[in-house]
PDB file of N, CA, C and O in Angstrom:
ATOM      1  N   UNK A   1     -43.529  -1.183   3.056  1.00  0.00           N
ATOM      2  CA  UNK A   1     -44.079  -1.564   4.327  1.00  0.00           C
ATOM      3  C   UNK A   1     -43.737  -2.995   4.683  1.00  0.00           C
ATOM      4  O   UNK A   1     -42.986  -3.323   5.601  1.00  0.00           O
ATOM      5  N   UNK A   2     -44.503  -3.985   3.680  1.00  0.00           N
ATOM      6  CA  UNK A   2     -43.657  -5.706   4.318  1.00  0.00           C
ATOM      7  C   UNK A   2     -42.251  -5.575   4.111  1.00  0.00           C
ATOM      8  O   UNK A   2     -41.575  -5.761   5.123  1.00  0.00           O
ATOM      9  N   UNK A   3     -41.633  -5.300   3.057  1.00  0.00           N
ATOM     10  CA  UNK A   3     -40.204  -5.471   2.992  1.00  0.00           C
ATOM     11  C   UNK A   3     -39.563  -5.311   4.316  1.00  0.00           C
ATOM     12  O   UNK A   3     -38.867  -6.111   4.941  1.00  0.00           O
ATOM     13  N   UNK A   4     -40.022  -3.856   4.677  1.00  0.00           N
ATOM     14  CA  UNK A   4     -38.978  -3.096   5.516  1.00  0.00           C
ATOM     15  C   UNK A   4     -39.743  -3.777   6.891  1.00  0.00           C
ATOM     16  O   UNK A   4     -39.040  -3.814   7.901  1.00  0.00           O
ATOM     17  N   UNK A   5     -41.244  -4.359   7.006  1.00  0.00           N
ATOM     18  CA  UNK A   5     -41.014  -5.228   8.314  1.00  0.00           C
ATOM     19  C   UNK A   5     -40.189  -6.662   8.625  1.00  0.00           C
ATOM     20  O   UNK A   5     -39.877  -7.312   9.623  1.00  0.00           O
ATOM     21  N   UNK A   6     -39.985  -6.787   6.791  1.00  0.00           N
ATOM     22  CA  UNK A   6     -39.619  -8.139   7.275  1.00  0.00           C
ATOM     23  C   UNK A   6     -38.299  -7.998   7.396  1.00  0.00           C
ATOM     24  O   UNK A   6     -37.724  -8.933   7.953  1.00  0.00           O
ATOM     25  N   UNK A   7     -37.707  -7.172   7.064  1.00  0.00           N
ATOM     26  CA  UNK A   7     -35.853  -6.971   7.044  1.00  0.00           C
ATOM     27  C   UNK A   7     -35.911  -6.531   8.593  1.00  0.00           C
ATOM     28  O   UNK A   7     -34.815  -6.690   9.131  1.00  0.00           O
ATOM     29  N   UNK A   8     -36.643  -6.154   9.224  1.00  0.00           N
ATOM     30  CA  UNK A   8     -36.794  -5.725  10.721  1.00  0.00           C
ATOM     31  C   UNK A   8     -36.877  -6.976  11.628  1.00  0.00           C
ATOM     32  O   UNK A   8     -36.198  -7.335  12.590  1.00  0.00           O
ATOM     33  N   UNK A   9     -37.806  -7.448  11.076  1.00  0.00           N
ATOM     34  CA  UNK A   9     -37.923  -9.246  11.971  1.00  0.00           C
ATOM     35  C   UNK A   9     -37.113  -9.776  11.696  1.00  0.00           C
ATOM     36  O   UNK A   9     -36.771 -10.308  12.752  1.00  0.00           O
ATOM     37  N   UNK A  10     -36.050 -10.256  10.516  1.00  0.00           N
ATOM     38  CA  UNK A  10     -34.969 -10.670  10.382  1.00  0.00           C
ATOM     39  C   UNK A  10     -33.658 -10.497  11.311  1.00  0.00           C
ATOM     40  O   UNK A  10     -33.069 -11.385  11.928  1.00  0.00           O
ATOM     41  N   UNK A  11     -33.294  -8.833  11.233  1.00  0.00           N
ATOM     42  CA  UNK A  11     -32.653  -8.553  12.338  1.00  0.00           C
ATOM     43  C   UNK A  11     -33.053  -8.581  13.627  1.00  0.00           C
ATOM     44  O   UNK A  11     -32.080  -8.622  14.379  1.00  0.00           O
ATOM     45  N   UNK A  12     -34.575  -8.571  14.444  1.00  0.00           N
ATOM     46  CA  UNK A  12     -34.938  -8.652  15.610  1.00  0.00           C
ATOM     47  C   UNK A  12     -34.550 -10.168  16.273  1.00  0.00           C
ATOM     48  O   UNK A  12     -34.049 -10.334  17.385  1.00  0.00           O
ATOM     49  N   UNK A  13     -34.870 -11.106  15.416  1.00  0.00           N
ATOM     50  CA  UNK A  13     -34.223 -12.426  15.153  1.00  0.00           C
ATOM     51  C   UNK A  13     -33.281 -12.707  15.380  1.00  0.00           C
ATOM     52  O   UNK A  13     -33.010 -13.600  16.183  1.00  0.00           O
ATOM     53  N   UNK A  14     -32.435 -12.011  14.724  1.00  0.00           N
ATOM     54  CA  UNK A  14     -30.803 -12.514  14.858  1.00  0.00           C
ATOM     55  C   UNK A  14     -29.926 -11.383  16.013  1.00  0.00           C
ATOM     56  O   UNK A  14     -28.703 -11.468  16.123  1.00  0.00           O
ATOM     57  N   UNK A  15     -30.649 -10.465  16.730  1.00  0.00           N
ATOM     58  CA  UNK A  15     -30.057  -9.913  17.709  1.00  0.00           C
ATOM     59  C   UNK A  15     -29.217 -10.316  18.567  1.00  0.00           C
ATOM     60  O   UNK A  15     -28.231  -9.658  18.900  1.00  0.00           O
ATOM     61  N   UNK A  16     -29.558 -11.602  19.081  1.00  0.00           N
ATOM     62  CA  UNK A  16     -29.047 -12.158  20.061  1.00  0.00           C
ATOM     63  C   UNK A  16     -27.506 -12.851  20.403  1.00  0.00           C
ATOM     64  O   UNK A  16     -27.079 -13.851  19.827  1.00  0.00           O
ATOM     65  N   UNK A  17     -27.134 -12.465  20.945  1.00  0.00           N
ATOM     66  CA  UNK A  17     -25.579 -13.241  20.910  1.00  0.00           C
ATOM     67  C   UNK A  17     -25.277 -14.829  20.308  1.00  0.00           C
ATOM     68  O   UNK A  17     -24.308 -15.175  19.631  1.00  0.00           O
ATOM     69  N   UNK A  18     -26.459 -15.701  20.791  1.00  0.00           N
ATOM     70  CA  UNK A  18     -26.020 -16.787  19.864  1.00  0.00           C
ATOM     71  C   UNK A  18     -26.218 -17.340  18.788  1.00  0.00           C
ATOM     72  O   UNK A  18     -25.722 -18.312  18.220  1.00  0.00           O
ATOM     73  N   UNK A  19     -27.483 -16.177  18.414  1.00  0.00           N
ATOM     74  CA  UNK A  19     -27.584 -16.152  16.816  1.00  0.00           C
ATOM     75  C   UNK A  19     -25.776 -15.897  15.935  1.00  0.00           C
ATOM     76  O   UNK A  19     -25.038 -16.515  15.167  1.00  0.00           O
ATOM     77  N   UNK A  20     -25.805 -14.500  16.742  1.00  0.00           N
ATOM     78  CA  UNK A  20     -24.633 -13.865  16.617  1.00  0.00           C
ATOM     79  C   UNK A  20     -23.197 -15.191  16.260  1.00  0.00           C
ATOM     80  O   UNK A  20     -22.560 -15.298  15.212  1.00  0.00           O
ATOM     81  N   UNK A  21     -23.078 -15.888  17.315  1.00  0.00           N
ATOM     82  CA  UNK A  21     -22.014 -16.596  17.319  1.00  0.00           C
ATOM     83  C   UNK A  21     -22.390 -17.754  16.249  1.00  0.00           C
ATOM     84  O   UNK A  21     -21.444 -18.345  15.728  1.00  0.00           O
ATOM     85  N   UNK A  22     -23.860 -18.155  15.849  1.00  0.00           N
ATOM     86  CA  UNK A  22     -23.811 -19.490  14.969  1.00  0.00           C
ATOM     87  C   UNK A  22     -23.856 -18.781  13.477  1.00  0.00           C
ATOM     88  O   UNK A  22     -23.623 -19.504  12.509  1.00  0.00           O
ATOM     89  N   UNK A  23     -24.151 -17.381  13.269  1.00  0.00           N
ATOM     90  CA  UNK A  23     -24.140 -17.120  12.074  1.00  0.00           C
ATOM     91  C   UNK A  23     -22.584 -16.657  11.546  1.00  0.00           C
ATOM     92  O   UNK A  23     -22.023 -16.785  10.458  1.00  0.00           O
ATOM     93  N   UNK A  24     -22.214 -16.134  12.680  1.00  0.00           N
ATOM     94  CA  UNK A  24     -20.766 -15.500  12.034  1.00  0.00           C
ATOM     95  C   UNK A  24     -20.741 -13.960  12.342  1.00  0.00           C
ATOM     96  O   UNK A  24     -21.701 -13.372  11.843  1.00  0.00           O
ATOM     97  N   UNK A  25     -20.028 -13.315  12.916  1.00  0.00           N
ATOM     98  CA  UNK A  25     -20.073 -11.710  12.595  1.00  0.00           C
ATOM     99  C   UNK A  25     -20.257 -11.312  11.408  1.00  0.00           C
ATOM    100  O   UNK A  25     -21.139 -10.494  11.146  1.00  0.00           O
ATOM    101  N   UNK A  26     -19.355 -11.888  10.384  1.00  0.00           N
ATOM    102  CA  UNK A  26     -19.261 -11.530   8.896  1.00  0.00           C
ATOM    103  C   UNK A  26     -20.941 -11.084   8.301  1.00  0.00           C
ATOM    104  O   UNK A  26     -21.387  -9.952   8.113  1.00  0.00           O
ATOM    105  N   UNK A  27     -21.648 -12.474   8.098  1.00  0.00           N
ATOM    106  CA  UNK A  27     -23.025 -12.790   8.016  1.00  0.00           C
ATOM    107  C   UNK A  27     -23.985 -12.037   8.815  1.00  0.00           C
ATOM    108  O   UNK A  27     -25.041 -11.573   8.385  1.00  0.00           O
ATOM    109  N   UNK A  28     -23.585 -11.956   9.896  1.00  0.00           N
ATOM    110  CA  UNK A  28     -24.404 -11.157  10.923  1.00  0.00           C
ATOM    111  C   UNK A  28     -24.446  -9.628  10.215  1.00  0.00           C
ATOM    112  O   UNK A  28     -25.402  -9.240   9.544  1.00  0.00           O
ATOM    113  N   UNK A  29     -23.411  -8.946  10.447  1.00  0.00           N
ATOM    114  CA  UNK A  29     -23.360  -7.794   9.820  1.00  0.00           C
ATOM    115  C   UNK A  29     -23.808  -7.607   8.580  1.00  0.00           C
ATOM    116  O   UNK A  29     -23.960  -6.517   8.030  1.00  0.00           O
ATOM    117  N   UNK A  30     -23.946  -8.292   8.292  1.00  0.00           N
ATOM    118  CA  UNK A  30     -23.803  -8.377   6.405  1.00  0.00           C
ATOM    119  C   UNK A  30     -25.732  -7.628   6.498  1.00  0.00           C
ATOM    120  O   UNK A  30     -26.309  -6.636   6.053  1.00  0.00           O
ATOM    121  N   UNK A  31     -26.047  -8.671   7.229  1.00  0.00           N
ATOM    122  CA  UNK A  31     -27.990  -8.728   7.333  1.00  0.00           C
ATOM    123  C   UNK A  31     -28.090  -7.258   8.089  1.00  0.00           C
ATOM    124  O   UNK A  31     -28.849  -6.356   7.736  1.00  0.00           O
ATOM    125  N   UNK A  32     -27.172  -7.204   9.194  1.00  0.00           N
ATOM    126  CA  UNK A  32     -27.828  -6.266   9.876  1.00  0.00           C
ATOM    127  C   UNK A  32     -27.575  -4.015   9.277  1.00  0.00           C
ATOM    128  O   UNK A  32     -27.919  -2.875   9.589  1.00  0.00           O
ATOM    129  N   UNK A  33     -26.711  -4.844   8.252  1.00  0.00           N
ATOM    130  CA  UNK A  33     -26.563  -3.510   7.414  1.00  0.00           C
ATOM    131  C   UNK A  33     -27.784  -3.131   6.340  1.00  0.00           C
ATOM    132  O   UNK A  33     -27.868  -2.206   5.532  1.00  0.00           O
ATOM    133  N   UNK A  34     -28.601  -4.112   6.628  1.00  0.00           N
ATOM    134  CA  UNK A  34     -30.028  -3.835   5.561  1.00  0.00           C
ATOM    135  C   UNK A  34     -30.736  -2.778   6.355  1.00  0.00           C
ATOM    136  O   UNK A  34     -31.480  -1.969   5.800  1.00  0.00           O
ATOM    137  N   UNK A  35     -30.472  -2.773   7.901  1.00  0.00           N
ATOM    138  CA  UNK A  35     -30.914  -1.194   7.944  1.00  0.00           C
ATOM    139  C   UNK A  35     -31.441  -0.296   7.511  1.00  0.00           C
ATOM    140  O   UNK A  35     -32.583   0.138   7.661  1.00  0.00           O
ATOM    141  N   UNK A  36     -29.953   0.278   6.492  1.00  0.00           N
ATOM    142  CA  UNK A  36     -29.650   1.304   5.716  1.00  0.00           C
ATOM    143  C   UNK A  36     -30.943   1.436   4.470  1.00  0.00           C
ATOM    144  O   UNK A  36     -31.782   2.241   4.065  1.00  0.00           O
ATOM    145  N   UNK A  37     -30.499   0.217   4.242  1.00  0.00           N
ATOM    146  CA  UNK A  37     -32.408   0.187   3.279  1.00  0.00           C
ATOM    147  C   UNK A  37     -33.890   0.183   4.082  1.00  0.00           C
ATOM    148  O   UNK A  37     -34.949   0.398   3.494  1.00  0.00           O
ATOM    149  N   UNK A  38     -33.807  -0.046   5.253  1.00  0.00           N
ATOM    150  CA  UNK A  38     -34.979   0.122   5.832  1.00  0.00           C
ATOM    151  C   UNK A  38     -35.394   1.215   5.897  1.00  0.00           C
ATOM    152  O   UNK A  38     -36.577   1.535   5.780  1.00  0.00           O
ATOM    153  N   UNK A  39     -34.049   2.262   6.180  1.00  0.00           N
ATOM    154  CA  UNK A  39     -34.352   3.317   6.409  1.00  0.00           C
ATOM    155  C   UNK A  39     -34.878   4.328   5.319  1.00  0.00           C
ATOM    156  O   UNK A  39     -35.726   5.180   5.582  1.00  0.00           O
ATOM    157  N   UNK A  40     -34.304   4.165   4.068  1.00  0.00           N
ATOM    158  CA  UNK A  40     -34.122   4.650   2.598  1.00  0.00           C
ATOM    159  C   UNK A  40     -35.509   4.394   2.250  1.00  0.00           C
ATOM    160  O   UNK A  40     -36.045   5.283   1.589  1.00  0.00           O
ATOM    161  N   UNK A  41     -36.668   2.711   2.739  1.00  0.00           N
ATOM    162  CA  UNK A  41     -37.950   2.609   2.417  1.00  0.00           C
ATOM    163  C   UNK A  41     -38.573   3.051   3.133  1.00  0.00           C
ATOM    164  O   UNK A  41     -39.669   3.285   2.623  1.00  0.00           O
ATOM    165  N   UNK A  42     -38.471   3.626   5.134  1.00  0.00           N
ATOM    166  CA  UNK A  42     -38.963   4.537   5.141  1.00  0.00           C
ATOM    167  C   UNK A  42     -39.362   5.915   4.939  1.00  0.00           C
ATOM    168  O   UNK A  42     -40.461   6.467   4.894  1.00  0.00           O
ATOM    169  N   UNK A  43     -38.131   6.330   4.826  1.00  0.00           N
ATOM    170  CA  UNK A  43     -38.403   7.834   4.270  1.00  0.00           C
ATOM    171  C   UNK A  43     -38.798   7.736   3.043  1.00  0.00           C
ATOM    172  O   UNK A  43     -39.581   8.652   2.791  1.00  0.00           O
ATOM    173  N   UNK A  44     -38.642   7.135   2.271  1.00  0.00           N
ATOM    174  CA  UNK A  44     -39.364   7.114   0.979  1.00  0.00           C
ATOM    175  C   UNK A  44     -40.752   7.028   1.276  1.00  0.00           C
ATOM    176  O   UNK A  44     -41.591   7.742   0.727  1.00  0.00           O
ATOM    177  N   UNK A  45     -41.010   6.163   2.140  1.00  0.00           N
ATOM    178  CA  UNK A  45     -42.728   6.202   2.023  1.00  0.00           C
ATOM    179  C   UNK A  45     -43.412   7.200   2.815  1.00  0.00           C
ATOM    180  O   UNK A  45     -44.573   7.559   2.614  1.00  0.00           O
ATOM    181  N   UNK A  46     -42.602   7.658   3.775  1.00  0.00           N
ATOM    182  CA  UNK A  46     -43.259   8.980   4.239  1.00  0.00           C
ATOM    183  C   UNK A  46     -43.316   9.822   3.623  1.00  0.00           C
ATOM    184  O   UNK A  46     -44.352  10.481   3.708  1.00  0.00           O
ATOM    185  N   UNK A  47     -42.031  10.366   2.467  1.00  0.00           N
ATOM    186  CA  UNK A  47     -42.294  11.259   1.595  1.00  0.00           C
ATOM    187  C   UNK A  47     -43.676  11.254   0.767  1.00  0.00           C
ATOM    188  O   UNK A  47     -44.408  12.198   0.468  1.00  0.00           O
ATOM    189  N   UNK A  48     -43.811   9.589   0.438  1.00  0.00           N
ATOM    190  CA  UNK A  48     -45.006   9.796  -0.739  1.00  0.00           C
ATOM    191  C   UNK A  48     -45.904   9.446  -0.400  1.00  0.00           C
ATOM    192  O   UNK A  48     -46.871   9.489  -1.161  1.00  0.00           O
ATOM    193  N   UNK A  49     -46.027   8.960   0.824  1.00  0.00           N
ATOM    194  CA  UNK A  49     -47.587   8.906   1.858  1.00  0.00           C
ATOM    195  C   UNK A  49     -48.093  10.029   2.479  1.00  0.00           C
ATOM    196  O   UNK A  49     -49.273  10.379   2.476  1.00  0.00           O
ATOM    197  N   UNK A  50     -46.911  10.733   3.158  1.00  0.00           N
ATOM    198  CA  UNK A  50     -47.206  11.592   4.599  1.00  0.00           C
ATOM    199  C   UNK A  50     -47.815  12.893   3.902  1.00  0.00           C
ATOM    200  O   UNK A  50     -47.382  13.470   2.904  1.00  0.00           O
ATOM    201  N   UNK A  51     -49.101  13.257   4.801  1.00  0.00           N
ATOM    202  CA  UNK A  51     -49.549  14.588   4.121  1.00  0.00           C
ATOM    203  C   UNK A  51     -49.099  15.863   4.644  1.00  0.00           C
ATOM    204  O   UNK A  51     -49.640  16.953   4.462  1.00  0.00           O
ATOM    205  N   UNK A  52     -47.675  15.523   5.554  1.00  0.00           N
ATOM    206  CA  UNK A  52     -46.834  16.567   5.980  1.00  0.00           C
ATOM    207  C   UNK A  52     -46.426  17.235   5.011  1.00  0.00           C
ATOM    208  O   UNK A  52     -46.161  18.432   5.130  1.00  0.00           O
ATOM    209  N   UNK A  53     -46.256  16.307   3.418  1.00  0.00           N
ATOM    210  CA  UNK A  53     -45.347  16.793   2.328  1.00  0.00           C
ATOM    211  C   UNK A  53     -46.098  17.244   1.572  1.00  0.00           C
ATOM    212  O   UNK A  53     -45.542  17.169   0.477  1.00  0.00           O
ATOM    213  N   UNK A  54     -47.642  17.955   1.395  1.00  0.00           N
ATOM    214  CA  UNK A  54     -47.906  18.374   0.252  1.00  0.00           C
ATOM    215  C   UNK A  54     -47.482  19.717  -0.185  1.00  0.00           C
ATOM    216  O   UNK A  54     -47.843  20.322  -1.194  1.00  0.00           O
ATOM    217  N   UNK A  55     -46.517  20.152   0.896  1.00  0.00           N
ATOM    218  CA  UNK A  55     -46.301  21.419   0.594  1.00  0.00           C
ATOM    219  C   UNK A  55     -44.885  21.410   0.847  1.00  0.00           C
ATOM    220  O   UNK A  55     -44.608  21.617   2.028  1.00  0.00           O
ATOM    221  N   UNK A  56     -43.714  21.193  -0.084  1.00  0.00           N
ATOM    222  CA  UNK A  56     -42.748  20.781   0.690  1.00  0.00           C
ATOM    223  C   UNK A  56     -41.906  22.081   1.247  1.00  0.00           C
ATOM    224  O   UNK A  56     -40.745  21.914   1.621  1.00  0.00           O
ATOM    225  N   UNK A  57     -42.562  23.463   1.295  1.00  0.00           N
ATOM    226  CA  UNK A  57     -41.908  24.148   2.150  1.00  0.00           C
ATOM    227  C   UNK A  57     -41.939  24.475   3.594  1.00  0.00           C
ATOM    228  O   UNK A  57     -41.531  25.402   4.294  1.00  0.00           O
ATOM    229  N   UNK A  58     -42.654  23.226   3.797  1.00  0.00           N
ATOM    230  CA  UNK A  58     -43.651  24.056   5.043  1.00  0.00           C
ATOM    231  C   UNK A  58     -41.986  23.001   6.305  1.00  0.00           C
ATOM    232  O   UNK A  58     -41.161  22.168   5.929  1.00  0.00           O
ATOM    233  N   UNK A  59     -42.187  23.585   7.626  1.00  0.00           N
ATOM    234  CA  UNK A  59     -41.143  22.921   8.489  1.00  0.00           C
ATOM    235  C   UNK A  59     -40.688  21.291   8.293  1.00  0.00           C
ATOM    236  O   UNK A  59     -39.566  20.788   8.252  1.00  0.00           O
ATOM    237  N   UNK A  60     -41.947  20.725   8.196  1.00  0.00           N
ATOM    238  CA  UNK A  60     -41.440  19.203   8.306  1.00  0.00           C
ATOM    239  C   UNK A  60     -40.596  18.280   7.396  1.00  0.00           C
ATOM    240  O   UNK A  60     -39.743  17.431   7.657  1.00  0.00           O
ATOM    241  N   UNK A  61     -41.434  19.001   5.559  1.00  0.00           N
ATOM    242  CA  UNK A  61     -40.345  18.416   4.567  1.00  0.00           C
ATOM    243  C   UNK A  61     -39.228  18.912   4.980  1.00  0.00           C
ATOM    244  O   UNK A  61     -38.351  18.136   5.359  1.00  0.00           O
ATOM    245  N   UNK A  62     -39.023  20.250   4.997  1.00  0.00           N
ATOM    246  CA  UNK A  62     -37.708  20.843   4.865  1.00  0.00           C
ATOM    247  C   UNK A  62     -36.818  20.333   6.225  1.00  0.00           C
ATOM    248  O   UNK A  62     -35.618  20.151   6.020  1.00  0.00           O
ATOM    249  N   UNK A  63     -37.279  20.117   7.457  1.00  0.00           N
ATOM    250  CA  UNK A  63     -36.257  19.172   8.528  1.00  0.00           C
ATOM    251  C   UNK A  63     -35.664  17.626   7.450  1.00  0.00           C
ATOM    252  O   UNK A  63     -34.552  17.114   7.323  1.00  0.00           O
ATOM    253  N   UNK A  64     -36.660  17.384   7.007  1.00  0.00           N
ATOM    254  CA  UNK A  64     -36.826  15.652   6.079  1.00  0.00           C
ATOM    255  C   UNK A  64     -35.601  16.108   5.229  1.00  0.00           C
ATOM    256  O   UNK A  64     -34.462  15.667   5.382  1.00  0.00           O
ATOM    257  N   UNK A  65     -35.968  17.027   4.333  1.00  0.00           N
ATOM    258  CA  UNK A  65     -34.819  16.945   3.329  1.00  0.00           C
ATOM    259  C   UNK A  65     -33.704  17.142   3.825  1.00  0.00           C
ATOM    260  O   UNK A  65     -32.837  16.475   3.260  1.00  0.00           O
ATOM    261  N   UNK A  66     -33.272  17.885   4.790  1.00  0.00           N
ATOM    262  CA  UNK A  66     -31.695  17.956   5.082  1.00  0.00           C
ATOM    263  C   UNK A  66     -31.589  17.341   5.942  1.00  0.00           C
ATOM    264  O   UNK A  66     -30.482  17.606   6.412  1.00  0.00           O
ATOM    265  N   UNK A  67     -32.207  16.397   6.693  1.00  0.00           N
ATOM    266  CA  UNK A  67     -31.523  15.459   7.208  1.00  0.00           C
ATOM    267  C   UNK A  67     -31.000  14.272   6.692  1.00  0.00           C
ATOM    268  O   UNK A  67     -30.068  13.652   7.204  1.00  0.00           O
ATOM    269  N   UNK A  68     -31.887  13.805   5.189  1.00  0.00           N
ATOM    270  CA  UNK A  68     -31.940  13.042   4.595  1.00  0.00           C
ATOM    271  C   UNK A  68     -30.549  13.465   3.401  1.00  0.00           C
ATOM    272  O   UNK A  68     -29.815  12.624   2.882  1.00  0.00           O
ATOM    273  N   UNK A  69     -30.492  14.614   3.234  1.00  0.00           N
ATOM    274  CA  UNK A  69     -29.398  14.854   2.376  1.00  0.00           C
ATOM    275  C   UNK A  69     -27.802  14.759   3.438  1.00  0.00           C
ATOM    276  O   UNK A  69     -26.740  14.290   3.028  1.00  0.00           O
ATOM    277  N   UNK A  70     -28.077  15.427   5.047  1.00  0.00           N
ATOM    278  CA  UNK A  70     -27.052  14.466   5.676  1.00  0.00           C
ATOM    279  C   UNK A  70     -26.333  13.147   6.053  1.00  0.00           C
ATOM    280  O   UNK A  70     -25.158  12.858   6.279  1.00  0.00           O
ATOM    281  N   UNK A  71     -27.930  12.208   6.026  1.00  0.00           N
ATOM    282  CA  UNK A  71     -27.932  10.986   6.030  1.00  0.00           C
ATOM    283  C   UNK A  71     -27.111  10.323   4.869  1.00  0.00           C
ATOM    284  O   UNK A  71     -26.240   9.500   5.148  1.00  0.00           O
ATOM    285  N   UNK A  72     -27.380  10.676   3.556  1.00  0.00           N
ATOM    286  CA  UNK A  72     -26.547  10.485   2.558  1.00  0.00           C
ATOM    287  C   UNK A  72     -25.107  10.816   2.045  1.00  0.00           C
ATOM    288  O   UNK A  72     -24.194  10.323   1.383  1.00  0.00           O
ATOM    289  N   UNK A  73     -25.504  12.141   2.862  1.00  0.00           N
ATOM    290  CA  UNK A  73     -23.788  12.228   2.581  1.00  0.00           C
ATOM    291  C   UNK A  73     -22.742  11.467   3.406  1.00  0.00           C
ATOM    292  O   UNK A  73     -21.627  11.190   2.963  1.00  0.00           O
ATOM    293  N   UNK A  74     -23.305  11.048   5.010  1.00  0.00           N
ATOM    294  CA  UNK A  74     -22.848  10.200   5.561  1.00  0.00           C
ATOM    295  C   UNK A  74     -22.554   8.530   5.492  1.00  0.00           C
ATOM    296  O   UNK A  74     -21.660   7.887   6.043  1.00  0.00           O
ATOM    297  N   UNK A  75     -23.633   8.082   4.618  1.00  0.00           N
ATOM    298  CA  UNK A  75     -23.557   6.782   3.650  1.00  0.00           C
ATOM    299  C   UNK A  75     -22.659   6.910   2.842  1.00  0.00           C
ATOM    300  O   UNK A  75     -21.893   5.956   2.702  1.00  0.00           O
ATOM    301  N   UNK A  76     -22.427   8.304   1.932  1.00  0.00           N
ATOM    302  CA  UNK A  76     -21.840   8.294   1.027  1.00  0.00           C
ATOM    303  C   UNK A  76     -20.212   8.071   1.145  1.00  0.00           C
ATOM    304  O   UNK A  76     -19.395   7.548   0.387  1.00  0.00           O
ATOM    305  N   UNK A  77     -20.109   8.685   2.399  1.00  0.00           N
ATOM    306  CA  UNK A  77     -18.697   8.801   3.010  1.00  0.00           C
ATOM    307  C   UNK A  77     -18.192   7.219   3.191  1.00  0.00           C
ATOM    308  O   UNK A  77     -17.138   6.730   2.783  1.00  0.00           O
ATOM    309  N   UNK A  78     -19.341   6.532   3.975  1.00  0.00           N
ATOM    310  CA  UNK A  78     -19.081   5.337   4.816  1.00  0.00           C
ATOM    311  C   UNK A  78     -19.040   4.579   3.036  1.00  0.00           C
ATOM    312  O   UNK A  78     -17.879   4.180   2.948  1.00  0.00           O
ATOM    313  N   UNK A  79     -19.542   4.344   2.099  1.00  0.00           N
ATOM    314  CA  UNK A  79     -19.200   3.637   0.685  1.00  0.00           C
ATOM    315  C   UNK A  79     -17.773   3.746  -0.079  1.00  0.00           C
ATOM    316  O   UNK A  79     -16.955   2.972  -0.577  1.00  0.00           O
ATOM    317  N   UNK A  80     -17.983   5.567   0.167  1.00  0.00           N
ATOM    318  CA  UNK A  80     -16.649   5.679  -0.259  1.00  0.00           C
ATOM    319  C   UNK A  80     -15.487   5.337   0.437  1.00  0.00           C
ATOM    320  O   UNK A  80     -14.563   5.043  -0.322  1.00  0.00           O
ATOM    321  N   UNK A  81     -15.198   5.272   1.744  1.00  0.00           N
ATOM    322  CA  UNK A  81     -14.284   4.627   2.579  1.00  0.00           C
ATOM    323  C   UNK A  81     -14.227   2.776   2.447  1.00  0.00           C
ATOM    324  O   UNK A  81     -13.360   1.990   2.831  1.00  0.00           O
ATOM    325  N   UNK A  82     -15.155   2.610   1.946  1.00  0.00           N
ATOM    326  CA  UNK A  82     -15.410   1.215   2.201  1.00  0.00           C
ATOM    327  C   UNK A  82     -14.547   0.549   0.529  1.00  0.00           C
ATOM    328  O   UNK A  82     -13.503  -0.063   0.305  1.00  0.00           O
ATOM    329  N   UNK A  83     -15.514   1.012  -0.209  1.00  0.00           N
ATOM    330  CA  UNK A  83     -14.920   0.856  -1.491  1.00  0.00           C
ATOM    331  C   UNK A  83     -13.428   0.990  -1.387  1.00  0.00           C
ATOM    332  O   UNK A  83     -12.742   0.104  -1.896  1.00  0.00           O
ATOM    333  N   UNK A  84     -12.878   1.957  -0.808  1.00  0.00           N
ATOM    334  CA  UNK A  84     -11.569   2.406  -0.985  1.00  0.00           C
ATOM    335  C   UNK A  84     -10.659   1.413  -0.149  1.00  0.00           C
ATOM    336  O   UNK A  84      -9.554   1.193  -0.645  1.00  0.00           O
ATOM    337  N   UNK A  85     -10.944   0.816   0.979  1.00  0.00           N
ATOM    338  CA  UNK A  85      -9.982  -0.392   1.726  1.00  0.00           C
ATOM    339  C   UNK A  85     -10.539  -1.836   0.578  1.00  0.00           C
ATOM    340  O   UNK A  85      -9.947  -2.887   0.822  1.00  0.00           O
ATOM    341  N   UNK A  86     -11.219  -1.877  -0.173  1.00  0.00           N
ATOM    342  CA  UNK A  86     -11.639  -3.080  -0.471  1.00  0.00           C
ATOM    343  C   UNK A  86     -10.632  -2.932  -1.875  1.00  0.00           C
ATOM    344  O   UNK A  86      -9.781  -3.808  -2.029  1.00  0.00           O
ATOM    345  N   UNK A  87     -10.718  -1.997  -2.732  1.00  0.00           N
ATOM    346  CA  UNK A  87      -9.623  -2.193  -3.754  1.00  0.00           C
ATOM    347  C   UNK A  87      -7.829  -2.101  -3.753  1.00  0.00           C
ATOM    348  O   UNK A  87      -6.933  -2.480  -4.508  1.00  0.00           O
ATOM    349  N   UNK A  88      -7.922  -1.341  -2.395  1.00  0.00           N
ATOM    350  CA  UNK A  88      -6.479  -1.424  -1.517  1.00  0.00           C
ATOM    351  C   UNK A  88      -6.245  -2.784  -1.387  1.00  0.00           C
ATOM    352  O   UNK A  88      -5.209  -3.117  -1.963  1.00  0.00           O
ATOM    353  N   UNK A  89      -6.893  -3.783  -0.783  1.00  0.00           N
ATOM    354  CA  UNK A  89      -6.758  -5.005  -0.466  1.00  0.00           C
ATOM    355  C   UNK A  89      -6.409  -5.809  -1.864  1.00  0.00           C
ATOM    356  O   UNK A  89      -5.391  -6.495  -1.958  1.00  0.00           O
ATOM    357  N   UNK A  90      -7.241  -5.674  -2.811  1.00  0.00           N
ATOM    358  CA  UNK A  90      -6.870  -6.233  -4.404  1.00  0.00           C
ATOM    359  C   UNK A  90      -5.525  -6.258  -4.907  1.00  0.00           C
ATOM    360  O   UNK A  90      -5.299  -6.663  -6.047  1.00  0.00           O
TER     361      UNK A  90
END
């Protein structure tokens, strides 16, 4: 919950174009890819908060899990592409 507000105020912060231009794109991006973990601590905590899940067959886990297993495979893609221009470059 604080983590993922404060990685939120961080980026709400630095939205702005001249944040943008005094930090750097590089830097900029760098922060604003914590996202990806915002997102990873919310669904995590809905999983183990939300009392949608005590039954995880019922509609809502099961939308959760495969979207979340799409979500990953789509990270997974975007790592593995990433990884792969970064040791090309080496």
């Amino acid at each position: 919950g604080q983590i993922s507000s404060f990685i939120l105020l961080l980026m709400a912060l630095t939205s702005f174009d001249f944040i943008i231009d005094k930090l750097g794109f590089k830097k900029w991006k760098f922060l604003h890819r914590f996202v990806y973990l915002v997102g990873i601590l919310v669904l995590f905590h809905a999983l183990v908060l939300g009392s949608h899940f005590q039954n995880i067959f019922e509609p809502i886990p099961v939308v959760f899990s495969i979207a979340l297993i799409f979500l990953l495979i789509l990270e997974g893609k975007r790592l593995y592409i990433y990884f792969n221009k970064a040791s090309i470059s080496n």
